[in-house]
C-alpha positions as CSV (number, residue, x, y, z in Angstrom):
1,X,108.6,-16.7,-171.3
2,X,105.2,-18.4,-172.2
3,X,104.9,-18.6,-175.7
4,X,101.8,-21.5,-175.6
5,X,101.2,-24.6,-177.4
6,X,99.4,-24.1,-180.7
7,X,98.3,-20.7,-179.4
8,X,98.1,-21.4,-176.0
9,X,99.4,-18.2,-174.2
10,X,96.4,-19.0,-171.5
11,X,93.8,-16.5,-170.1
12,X,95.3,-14.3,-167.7
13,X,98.1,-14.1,-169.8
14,X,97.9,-10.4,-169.0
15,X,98.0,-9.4,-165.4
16,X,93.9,-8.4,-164.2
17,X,95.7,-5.7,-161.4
18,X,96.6,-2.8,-164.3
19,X,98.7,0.4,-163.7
20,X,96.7,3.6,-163.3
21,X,94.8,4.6,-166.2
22,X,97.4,6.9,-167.6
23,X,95.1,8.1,-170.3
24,X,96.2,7.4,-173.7
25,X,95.9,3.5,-174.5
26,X,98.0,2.1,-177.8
27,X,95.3,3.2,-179.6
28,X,95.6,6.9,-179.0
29,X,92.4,8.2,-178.3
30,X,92.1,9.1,-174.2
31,X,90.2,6.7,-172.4
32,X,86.8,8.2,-171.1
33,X,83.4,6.0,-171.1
34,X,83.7,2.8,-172.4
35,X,81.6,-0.4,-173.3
36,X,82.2,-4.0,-174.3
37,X,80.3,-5.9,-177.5
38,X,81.4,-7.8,-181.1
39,X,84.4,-6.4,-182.6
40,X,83.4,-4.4,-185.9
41,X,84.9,-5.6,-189.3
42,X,86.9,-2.0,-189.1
43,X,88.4,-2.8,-185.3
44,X,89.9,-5.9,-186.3
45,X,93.5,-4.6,-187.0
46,X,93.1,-2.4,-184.0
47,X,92.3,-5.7,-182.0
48,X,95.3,-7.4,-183.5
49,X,97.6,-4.8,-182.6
50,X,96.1,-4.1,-178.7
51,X,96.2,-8.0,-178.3
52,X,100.1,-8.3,-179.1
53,X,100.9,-5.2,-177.6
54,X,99.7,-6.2,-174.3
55,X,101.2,-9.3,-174.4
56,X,104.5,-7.7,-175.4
57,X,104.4,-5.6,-172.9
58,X,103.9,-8.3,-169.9
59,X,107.3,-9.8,-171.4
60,X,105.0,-12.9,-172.7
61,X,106.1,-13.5,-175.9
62,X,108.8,-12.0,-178.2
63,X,108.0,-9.7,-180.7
64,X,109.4,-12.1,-183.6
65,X,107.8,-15.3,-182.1
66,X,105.1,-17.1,-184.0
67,X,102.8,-16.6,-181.5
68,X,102.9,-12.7,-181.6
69,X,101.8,-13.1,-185.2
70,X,98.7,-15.0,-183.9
71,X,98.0,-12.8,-182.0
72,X,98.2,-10.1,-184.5
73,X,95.5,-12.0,-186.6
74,X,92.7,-10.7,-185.2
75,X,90.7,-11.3,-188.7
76,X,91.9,-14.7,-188.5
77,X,90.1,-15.8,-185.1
78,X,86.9,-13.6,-186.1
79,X,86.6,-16.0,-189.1
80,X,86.1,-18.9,-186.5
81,X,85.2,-17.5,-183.2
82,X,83.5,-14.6,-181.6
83,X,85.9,-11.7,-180.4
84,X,84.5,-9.4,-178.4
85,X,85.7,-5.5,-177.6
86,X,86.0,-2.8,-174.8
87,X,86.0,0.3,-176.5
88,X,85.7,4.2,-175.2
89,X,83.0,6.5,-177.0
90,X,85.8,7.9,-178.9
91,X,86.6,4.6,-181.0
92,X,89.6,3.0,-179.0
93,X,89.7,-0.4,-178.8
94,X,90.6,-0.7,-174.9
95,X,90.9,-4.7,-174.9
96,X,89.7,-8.0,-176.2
97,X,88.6,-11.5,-175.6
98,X,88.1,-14.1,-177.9
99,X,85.0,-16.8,-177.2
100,X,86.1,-19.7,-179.2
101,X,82.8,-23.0,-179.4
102,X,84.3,-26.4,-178.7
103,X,84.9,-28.2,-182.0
104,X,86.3,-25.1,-183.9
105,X,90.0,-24.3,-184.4
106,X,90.8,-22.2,-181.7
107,X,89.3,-24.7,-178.6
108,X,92.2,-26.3,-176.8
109,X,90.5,-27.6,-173.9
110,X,86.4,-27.2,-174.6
111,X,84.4,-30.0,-174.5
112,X,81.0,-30.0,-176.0
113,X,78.8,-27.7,-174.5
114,X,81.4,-25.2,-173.5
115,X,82.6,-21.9,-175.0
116,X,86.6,-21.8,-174.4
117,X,87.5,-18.2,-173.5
118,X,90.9,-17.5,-175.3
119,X,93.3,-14.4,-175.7
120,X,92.2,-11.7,-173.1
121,X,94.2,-8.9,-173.7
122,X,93.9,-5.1,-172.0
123,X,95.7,-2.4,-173.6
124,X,97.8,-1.3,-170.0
125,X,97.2,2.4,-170.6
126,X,93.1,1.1,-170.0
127,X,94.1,-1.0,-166.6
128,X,92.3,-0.7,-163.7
129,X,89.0,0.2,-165.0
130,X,87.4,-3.8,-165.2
131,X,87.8,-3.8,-168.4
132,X,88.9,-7.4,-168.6
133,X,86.1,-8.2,-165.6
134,X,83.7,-7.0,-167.8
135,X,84.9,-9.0,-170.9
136,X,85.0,-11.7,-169.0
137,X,81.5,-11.0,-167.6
138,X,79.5,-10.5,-171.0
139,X,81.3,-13.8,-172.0
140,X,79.6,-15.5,-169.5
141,X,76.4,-14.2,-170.4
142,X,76.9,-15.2,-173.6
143,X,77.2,-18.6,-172.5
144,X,73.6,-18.5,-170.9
145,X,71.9,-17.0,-173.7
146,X,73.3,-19.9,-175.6
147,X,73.0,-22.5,-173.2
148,X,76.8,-23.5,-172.8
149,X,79.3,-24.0,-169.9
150,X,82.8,-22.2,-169.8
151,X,86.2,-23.2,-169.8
152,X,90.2,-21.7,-169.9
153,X,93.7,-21.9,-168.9
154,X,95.9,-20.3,-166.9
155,X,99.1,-20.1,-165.1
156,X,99.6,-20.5,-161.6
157,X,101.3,-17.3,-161.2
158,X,97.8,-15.3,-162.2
159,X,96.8,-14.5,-158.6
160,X,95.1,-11.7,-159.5
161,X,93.3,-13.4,-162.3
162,X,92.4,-16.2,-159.9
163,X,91.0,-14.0,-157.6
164,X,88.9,-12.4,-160.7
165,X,88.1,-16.0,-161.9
166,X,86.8,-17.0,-158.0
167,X,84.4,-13.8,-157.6
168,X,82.5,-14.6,-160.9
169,X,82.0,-18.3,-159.9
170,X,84.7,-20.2,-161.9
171,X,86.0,-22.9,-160.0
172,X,89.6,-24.9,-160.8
173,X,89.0,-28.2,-162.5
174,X,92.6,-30.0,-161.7
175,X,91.6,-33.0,-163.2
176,X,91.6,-31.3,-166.7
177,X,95.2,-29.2,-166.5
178,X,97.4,-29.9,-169.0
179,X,100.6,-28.8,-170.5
180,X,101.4,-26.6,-173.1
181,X,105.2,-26.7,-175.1
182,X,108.4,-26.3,-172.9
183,X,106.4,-28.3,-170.1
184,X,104.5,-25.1,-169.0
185,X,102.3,-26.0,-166.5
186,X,98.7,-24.8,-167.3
187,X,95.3,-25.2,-165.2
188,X,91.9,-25.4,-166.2
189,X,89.1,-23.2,-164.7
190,X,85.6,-24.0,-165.3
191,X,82.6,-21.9,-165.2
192,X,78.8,-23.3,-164.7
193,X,75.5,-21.0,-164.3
194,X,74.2,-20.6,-161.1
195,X,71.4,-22.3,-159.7
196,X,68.2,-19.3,-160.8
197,X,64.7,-19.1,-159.5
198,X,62.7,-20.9,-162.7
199,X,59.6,-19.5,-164.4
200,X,57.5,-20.7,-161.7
201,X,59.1,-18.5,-158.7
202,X,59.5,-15.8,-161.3
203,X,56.0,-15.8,-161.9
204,X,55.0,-16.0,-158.4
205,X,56.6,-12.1,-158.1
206,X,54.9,-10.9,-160.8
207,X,51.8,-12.5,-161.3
208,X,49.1,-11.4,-164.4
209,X,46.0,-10.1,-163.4
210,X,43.8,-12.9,-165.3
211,X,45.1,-16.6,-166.6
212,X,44.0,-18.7,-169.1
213,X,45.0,-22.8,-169.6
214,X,44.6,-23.9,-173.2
215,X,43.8,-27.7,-173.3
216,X,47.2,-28.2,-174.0
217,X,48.1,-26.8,-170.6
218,X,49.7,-23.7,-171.6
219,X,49.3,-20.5,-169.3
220,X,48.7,-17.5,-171.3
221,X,48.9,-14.3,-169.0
222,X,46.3,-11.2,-170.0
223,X,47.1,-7.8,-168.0
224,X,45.9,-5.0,-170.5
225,X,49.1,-5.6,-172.1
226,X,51.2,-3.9,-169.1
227,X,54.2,-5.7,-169.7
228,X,55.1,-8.4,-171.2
229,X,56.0,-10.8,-168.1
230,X,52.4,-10.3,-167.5
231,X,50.8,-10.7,-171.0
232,X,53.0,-13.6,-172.1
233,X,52.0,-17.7,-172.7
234,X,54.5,-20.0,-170.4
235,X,54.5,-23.6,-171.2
236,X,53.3,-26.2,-168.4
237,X,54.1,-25.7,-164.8
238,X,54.5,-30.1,-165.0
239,X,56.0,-30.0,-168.4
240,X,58.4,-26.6,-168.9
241,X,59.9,-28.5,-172.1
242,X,56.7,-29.4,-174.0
243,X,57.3,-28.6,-177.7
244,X,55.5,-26.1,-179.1
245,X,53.4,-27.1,-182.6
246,X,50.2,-25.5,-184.7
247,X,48.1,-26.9,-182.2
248,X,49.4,-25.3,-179.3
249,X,50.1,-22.1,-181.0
250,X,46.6,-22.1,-182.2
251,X,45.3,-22.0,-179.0
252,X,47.4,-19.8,-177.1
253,X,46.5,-17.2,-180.6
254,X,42.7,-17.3,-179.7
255,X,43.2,-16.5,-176.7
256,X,45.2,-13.3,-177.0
257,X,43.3,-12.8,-179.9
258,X,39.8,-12.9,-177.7
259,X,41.7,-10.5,-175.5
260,X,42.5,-8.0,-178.5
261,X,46.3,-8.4,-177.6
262,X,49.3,-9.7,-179.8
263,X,50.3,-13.1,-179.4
264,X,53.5,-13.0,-176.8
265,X,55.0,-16.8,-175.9
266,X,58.1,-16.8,-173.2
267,X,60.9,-19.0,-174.8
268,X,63.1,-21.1,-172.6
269,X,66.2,-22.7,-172.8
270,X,66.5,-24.5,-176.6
271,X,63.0,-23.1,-177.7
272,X,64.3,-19.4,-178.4
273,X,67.8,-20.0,-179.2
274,X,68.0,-19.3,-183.2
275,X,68.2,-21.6,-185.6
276,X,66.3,-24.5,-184.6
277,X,62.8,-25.8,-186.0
278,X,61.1,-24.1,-183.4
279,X,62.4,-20.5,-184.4
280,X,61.7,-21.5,-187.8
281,X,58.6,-22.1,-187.6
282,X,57.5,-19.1,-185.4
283,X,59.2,-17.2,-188.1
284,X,56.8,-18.6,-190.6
285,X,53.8,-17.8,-188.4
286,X,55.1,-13.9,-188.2
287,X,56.5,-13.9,-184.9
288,X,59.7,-12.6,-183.8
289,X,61.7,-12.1,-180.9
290,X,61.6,-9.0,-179.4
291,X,63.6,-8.9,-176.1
292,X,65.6,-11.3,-174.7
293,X,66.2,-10.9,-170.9
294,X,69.2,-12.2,-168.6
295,X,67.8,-13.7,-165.1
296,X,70.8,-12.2,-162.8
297,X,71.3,-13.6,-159.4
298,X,73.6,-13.8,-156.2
299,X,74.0,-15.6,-153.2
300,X,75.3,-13.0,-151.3
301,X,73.2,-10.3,-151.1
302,X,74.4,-8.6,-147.9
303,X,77.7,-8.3,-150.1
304,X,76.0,-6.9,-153.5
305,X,74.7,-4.7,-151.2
306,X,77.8,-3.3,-150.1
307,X,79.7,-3.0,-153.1
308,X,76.6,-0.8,-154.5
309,X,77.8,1.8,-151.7
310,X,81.2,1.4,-152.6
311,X,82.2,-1.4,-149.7
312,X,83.5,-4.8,-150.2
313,X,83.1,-6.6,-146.9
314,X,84.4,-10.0,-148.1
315,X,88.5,-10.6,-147.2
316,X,90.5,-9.9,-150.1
317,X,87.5,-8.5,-152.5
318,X,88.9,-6.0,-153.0
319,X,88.7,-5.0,-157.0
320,X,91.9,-5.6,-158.7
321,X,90.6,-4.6,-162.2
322,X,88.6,-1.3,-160.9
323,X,85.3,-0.7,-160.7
324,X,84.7,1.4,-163.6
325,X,82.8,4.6,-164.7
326,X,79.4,4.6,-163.1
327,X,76.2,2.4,-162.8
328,X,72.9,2.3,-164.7
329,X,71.8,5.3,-164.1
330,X,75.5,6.2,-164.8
331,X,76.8,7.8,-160.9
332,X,79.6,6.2,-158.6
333,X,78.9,4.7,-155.5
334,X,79.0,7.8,-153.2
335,X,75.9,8.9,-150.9
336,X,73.7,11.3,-153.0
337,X,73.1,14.4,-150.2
338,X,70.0,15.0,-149.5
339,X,68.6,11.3,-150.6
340,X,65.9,10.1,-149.0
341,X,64.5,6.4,-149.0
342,X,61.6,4.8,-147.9
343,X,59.4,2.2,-148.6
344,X,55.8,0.8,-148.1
345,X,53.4,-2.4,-148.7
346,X,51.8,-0.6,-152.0
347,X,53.0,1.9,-154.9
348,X,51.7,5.5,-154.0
349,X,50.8,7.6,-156.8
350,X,53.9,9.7,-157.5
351,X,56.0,5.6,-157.1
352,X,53.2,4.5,-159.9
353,X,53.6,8.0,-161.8
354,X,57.5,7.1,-162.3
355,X,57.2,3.8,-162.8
356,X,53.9,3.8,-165.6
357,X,55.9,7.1,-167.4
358,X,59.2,4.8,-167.7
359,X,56.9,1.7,-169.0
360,X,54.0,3.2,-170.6
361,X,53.8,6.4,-171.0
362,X,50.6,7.3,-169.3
363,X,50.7,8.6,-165.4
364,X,47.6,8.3,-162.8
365,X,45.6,11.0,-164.2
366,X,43.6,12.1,-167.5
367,X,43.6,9.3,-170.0
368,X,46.1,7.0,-168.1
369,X,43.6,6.3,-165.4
370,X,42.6,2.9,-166.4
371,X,45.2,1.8,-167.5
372,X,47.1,2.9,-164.0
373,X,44.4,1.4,-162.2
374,X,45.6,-2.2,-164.0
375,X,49.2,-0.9,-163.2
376,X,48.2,-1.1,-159.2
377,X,46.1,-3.9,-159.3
378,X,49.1,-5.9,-161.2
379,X,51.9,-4.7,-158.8
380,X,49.7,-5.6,-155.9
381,X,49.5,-9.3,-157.3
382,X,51.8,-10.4,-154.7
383,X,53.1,-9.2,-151.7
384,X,56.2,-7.0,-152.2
385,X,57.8,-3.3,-150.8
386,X,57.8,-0.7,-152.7
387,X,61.2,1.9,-151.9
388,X,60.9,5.4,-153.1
389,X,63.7,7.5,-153.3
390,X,62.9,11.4,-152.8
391,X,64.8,14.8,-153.2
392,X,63.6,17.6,-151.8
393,X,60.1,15.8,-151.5
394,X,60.0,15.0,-155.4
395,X,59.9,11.3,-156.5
396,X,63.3,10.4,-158.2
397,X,63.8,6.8,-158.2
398,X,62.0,3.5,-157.2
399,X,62.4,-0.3,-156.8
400,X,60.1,-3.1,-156.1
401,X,61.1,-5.9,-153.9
402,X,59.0,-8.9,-153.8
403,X,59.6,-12.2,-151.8
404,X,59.3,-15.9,-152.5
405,X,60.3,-18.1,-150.5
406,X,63.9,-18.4,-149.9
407,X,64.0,-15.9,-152.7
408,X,63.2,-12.4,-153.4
409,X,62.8,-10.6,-156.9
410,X,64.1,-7.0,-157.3
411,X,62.3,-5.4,-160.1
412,X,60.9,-2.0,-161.6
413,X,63.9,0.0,-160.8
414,X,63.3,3.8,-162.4
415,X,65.4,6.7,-161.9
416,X,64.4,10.0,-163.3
417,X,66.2,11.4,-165.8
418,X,67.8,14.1,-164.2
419,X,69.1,12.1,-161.2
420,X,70.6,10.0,-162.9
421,X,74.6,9.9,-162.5
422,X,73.9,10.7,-158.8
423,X,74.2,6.9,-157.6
424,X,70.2,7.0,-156.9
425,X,70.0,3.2,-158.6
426,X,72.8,2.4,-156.5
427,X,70.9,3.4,-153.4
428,X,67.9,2.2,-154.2
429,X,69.5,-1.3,-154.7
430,X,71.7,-1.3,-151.9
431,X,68.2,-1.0,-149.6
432,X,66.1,-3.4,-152.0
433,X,69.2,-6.2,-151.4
434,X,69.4,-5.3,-147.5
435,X,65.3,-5.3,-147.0
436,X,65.4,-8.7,-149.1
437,X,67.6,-10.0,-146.4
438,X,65.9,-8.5,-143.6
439,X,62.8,-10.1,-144.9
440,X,64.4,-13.8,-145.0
441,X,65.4,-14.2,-148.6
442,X,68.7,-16.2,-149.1
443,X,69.0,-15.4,-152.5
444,X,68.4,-12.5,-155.0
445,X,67.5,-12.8,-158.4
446,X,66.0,-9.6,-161.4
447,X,65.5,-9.6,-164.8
448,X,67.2,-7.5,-167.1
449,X,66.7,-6.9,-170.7
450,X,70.2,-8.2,-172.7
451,X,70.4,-5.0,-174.6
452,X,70.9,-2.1,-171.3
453,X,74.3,-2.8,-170.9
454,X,74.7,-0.3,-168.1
455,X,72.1,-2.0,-166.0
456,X,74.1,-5.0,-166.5
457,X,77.2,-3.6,-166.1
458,X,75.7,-2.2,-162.9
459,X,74.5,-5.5,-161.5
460,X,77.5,-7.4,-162.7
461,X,80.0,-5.3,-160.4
462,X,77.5,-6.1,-157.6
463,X,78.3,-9.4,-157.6
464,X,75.1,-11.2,-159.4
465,X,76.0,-13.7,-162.4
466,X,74.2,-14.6,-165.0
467,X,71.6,-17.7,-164.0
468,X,69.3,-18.2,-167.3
469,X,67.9,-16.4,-169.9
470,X,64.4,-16.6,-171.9
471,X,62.9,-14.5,-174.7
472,X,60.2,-13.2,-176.1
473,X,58.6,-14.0,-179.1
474,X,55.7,-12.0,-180.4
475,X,53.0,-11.7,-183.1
476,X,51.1,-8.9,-184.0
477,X,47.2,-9.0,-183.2
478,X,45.5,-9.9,-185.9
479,X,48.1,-11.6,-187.4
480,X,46.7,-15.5,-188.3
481,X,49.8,-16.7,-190.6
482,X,50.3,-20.5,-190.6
483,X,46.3,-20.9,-188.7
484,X,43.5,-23.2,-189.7
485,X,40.2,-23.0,-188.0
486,X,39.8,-21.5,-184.5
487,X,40.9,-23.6,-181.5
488,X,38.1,-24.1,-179.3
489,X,39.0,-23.7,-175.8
490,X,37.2,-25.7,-172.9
């Protein structure tokens, strides 16, 4: 029986490889679609109760031990930690994980730096779905977003959790197992971001139509406004951490300003995580972030691949923890009939027509003619293949695939509305990864905005792990809060 030291019933504590969904979890509301984020303030008894059930129900603890009561206290470890939830449309909490920062009560083992992930529980009625990959998973992007390594325990009898831990690029760190009370044995996984592309290869896929180097050396991208990756300022290709300050700002300003467009800088690493003097001070200048995006990537792309059509051709990958309800544009992984995909060195019309009408509003006709025009002339920036998937002739999905180097950039994937939950994006995705590969990229990398959980959700049960993450901090035009005098640019 593992009852922990000072609450140390490890992670893994309840078996990843769950029974059939059986349909009613402890919560009583039958599972259907289901999604992970911060428990509510009205969950938090329902997260106590899940946790120590499923730990109950593994035979971990007993239900009069001290631990069970801990685990009970759900209110308790929001006070100090973040705990996240799986929960179905219908309100059932489905499972739990608890992200606890080194420093704070709950961290056993985290050093600064890392987030200690504590207390993953699945209610076993919800088993075999990935919830708990998926908990795990959005942990790990929550690391990235705030710039921290992971760490946690478990027991050497979690095979299935091991396996888990290995496909999302843990690692075991024997040099920091430890023992909990009664002697129990317990061993330290760790968990560091993959290696990602940088701004500099990021920019080389998606290139702005005109740039602009203030004399402080910052590049400020103008494109007509046609996204933001390509209307955006990025800091020095020889200095990526220069500081941002009035001067710098003032310049990058005019020269949106000159351009009629709202001031848009691209924030890495410390610079757009909240609460330092740099967010303060864009604050006070009327900016505000506005997306924050997730760079995604795998190694493996010829695998990612094959998972998107439903194949895992690594030994033993299989998916112990079920692989869900659906992908971003909510289908399994079967073949759609009747699909068909092809690609070419340049967006066609009806390729542009989808894309623009997913971005912008505005197809290749009428008033959106300009402003399509741009939308070509920006895609065709670098070299790349455009895939279009078609149904009876009509355009229903498409992806751009662009190389660099040992890398290749997957972007602008669009599937209509009503082909979605068809497995189109799977498709599409599936040939983007295989043509990257055929075209002599190693690695794979796409950008998603944080907020579309079921494009992440997607991508995260193809195998691609969370690398960086940047954001977006934007000013109206017009807006000259905080400015002195123009800036005058050389």
């Amino acid at each position: 029986m593992v009852t922990g030291p000072s609450g140390g019933v490890p992670l893994g504590g309840v078996p990843l490889v769950g029974v059939p969904l059986v349909g009613v979890p402890l919560g009583g509301v039958p599972v259907g679609r289901w999604s992970v984020g911060p428990a509510r303030e009205e969950e938090l008894d329902a997260v106590g109760t899940v946790t120590a059930g499923a730990y109950l129900a593994d035979g971990l603890v007993d239900a009069d031990a001290w631990y069970t009561d801990e685990l009970r206290d759900a209110r308790g470890r929001a006070a100090s930690a973040r705990v996240l939830v799986a929960r179905s449309d219908e309100g059932a909490v489905l499972g739990t994980l608890t992200l606890a920062p080194a420093g704070g009560p709950l961290a056993e083992v985290a050093r600064a730096g890392e987030l200690e992930l504590r207390m993953l529980a699945v209610d076993p009625a919800a088993r075999g779905r990935g919830v708990a990959e998926e908990l795990v998973r959005t942990a790990l992007e929550r690391a990235v977003l705030e710039g921290r390594t992971v760490v946690l325990s478990t027991l050497d009898a979690m095979a299935s959790a091991h396996r888990l831990y290995g496909r999302l690029g843990f690692r075991p760190a024997p040099d920091r197992d430890w023992h909990g009370s009664g002697g129990i044995a317990l061993r330290t996984w760790t968990w560091t971001p993959p290696q990602g592309p940088g701004p500099e290869v990021e920019r080389v896929t998606w290139p702005p139509l005109r740039t602009v180097t203030t004399p402080s050396g910052w590049r400020v991208g103008l494109s007509e406004g046609l996204t933001r990756r390509a209307n955006s300022a990025l800091a020095p290709q020889d200095d990526p951490a220069a500081a941002l300050g009035p001067q710098v700002l003032d310049e990058v300003e005019d020269v949106f300003a000159a351009a009629g467009l709202p001031s848009v800088l691209r924030l890495d690493g410390a610079a757009g995580r909240p609460g330092g003097a740099t967010a303060g001070m864009l604050r006070a200048r009327g900016y505000a972030v506005r997306v924050t995006t997730l760079v995604l990537v795998t190694d493996d792309p010829l695998r990612a691949a094959a998972l998107a059509v439903g194949r895992d051709p690594a030994p033993g990958g299989e998916d112990g923890s079920g692989s869900g309800d659906g992908d971003a544009d909510g289908g399994g992984p079967g073949v759609p009939d009747g699909l068909d995909l092809s690609g070419r060195p340049e967006p066609e019309d009806d390729w542009l027509d989808l894309w623009l009408g997913e971005k912008a509003g505005v197809g290749t006709s009428g008033a959106g003619l300009s402003r399509a025009a741009a939308a070509r002339t920006l895609l065709s920036g670098a070299p790349a293949t455009y895939l279009t998937a078609r149904r009876a002739g009509r355009t229903v999905g498409v992806l751009r695939v662009a190389p660099a180097g040992s890398w290749a950039a997957l972007a602008c994937l669009v599937v209509a509305p009503g082909e979605r939950r068809r497995g189109t994006g799977r498709r599409l995705v599936a040939a983007g990864l295989r043509h990257a590969v055929d075209g002599g990229a190693e690695r794979v990398f796409l950008q998603v905005e944080a907020e579309n959980h079921a494009a992440r959700r997607l991508y995260g049960r193809l195998g691609l792990r969370p690398a960086d993450a940047y954001r977006y901090a934007e000013r109206p035009a017009g807006d000259r809060r905080g400015r002195g005098a123009p800036a005058i640019l050389a």
